[in-house]
N, C-alpha and C positions, 0 to 999 in steps of 0.2 A: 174553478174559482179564480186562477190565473187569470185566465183569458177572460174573465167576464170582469173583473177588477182593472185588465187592460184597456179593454172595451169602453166600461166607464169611462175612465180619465183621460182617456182620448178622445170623446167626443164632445158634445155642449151638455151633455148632462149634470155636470157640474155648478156653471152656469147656470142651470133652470131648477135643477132638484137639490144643486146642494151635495155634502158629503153622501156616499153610501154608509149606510147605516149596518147592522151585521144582521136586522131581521129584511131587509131589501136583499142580503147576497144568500141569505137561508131561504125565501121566497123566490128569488130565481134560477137555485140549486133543486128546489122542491123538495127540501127535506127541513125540518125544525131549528129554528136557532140553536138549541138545546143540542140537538146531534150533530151539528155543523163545529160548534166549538168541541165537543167533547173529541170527535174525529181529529179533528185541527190538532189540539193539545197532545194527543195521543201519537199525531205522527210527527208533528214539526217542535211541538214544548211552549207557543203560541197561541193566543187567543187568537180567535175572528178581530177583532177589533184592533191590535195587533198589528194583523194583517195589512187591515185596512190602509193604519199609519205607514205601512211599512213603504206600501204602493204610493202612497200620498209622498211623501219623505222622499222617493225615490221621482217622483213628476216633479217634485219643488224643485230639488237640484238637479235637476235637468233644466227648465225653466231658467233657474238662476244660472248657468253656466253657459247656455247661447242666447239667451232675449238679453234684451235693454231694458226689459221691464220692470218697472219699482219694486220692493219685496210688497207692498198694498195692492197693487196690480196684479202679481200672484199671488198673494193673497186671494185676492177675490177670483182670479180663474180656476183656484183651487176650491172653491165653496165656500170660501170664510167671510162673515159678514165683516169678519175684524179682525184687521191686519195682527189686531196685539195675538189674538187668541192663535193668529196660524205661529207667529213669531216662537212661541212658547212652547207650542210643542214640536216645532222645527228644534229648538235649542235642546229641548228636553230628550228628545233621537238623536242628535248626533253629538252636542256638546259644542255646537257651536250656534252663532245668531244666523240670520238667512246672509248677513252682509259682510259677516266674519267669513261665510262659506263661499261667497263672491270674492271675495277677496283674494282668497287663496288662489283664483285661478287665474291673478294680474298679475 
């Protein structure tokens, strides 16, 4: 699941498809959304979807800490059709804004 959630967010799929969703990484695990999260939850204390954020969370600030790029600009390389929706749950994971988290690294 690692590697296929790395896979995603590294390449333009983002860009074209948009977020991965937790029945796109149960479909390319070939096993059930249903046993994908119960597995997840079981080994890690985490949902799929979780996950997901966690991966995303972890490209944002990356993103924000070498590009020039607006937090709406990653925004939308991240899937987001709106900046606000990526901002919130950027702030909602780490406790900070995407620019509070830029900040800190000036």
């Amino acid at each position: 699941m690692e590697q296929l959630l790395n896979e995603y967010f590294n390449n333009e799929n983002l860009l074209s498809k948009g977020l991965p969703t937790v029945q796109f990484v149960a479909d390319s695990l070939h096993i059930s959304a249903k046993y994908l999260g119960s597995l997840l939850k079981q080994l890690t204390g985490q949902t799929t979807q979780q996950h997901i954020h966690e991966k995303l969370i972890e490209k944002a600030k990356e993103k924000l800490s070498i590009t020039n790029l607006s937090v709406s600009e990653i925004a939308y390389e991240l899937g987001f059709e709106h900046s606000q929706s990526f901002s919130k749950l950027f702030k909602t994971k780490t406790k900070q804004s995407p620019l509070e988290f830029r900040q800190s690294f000036n």
